[in-house]
C-alpha positions in Angstrom: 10.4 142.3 190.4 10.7 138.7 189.1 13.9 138.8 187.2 12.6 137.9 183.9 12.8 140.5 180.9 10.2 142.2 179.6 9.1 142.5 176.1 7.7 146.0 175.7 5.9 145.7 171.9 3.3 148.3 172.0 5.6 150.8 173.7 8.5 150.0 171.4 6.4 149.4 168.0 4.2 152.5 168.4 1.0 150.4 167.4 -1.4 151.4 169.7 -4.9 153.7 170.4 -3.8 156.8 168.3 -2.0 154.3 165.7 -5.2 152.3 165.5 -6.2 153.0 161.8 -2.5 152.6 160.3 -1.8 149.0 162.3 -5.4 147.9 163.2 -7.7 146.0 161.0 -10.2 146.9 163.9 -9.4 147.0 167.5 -8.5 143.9 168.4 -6.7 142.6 165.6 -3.4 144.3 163.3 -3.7 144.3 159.7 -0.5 143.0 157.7 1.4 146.4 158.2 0.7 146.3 162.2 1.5 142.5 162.1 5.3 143.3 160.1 5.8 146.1 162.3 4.9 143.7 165.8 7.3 140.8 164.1 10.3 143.1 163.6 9.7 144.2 167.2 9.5 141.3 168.5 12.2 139.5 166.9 14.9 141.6 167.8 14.0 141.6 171.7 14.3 137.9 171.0 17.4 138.0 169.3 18.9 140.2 172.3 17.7 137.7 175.1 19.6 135.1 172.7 22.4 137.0 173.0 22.3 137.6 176.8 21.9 133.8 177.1 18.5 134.0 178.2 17.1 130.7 176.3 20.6 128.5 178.0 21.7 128.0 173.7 
């Protein structure tokens, strides 16, 4: 609607409600698997915007 991308984590990185216990330290809050799992995700949908020239560099 805007134009901007959207950065989809929980639907891309699978840590979510029925994931809970493998990526949550408690519901709120990933544990250090959940948190490698959310960095990986989120840097390559940086990386791509990069690429697409989002950031103007």
């Amino acid at each position: 609607m805007t134009g901007y991308p959207c950065i989809d984590i929980a639907g891309r990185s699978g840590i979510g409600y029925f994931t809970g216990t493998l990526y949550m330290s408690d519901n709120p809050h990933i544990n250090a698997t959940g948190g490698a799992r959310y960095a990986n995700c989120a840097q390559e949908d940086f990386r791509s915007l990069s690429r697409a020239g989002f950031f103007g560099t």
